[in-house]
C-alpha positions as CSV (number, residue, x, y, z in Angstrom):
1,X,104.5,-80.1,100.5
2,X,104.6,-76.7,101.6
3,X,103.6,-75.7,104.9
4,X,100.3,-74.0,105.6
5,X,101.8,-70.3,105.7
6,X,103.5,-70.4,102.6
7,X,100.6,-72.3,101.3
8,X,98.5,-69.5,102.9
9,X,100.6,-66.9,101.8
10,X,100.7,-68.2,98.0
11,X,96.7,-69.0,98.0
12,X,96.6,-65.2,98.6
13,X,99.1,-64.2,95.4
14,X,97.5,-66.2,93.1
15,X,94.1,-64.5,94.1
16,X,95.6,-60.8,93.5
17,X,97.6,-62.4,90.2
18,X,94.1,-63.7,89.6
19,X,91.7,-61.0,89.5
20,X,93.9,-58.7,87.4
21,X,94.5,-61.3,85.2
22,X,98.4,-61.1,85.5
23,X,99.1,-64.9,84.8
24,X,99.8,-64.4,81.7
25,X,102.8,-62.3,82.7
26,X,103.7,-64.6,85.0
27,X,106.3,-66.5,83.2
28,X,109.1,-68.6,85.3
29,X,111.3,-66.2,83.3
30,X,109.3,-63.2,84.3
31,X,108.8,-64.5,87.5
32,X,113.0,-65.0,87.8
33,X,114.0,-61.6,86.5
34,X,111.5,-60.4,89.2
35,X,112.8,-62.0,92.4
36,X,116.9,-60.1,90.8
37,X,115.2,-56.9,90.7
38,X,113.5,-57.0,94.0
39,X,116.9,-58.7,95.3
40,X,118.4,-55.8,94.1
41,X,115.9,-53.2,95.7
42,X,116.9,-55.1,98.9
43,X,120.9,-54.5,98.6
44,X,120.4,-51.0,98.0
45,X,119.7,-50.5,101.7
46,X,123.3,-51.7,102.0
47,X,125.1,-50.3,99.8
48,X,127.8,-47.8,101.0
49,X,126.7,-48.8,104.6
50,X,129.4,-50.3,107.3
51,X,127.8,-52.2,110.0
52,X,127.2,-49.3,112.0
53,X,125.5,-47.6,109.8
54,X,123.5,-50.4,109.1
55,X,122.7,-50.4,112.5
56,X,121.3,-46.8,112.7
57,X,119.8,-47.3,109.0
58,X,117.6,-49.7,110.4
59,X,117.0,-48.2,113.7
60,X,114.5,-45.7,111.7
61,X,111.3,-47.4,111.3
62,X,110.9,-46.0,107.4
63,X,114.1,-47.6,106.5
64,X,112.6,-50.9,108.1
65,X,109.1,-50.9,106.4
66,X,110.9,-50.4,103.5
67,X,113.7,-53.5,103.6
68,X,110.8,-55.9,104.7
69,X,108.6,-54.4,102.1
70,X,111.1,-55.5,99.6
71,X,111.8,-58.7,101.3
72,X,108.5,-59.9,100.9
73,X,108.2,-58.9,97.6
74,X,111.3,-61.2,96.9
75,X,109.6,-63.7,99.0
76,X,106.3,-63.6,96.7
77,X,108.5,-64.0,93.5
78,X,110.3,-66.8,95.1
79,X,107.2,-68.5,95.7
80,X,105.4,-67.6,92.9
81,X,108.4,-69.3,90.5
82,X,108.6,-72.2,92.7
83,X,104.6,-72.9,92.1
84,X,104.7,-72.4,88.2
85,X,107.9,-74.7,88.2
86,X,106.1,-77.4,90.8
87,X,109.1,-77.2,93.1
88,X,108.5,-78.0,96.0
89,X,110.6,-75.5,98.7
90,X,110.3,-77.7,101.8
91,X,112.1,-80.5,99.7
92,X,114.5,-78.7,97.8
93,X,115.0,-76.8,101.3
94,X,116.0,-80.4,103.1
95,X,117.5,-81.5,100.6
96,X,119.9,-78.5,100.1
97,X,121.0,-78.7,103.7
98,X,121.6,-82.1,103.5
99,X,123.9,-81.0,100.3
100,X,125.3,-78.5,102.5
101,X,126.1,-80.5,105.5
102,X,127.9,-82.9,102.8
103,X,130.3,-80.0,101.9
104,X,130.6,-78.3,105.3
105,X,131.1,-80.9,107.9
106,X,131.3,-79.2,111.2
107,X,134.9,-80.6,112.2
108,X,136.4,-78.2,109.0
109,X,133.9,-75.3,109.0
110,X,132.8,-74.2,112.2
111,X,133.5,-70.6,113.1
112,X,135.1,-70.5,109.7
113,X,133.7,-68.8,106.4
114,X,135.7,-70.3,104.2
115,X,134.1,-72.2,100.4
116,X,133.6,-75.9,100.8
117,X,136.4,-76.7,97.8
118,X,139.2,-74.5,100.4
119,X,137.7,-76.3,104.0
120,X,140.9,-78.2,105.1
């Protein structure tokens, strides 16, 4: 079960998707090529950028409201899909990690970012 934010949050997206009648656009396909683009709209604040100009990027509030414009965007498609699929993200969410902790045991990947299948 999600918790009561994201349950909050998606209560609240249905309700918009609801009263403009957007459902019907709201295919998991739909909903999947969404959560790209707006991944997408989110690299773009990246791209060309080294870390310090990164740093300065973000150090103008614009550039800020922007990025977490777009990341909440992608979070609302990433919700939205995991509703019309009924998957559960606090599950799949332990469970991954779980998954994860399988494949990157501390002793062989700590400090070191380096794929599971090369972790020696």
């Amino acid at each position: 079960m999600l918790n009561k934010q994201f349950r909050s949050i998606i209560e609240r997206l249905n309700t918009f998707r609801d009263e403009r009648d957007w459902d019907q656009f709201h295919h998991p396909k739909d909903l999947a090529e969404g959560l790209v683009i707006e991944a997408g709209e989110v690299l773009e604040h990246f791209l060309w950028k080294n870390n310090v100009e990164l740093e300065e990027h973000f150090k103008n509030k614009e550039n800020k409201a922007e990025l977490a414009a777009e990341l909440a965007d992608t979070l609302h498609f990433i919700l939205l899909l995991a509703e019309k699929l009924q998957i559960d993200l606090d599950e799949a969410t332990k469970a991954k990690l779980v998954e994860s902790g399988n494949k990157y045991p501390i002793e062989k990947s700590k400090g070191r970012a380096v794929k599971y299948t090369k972790l020696t």
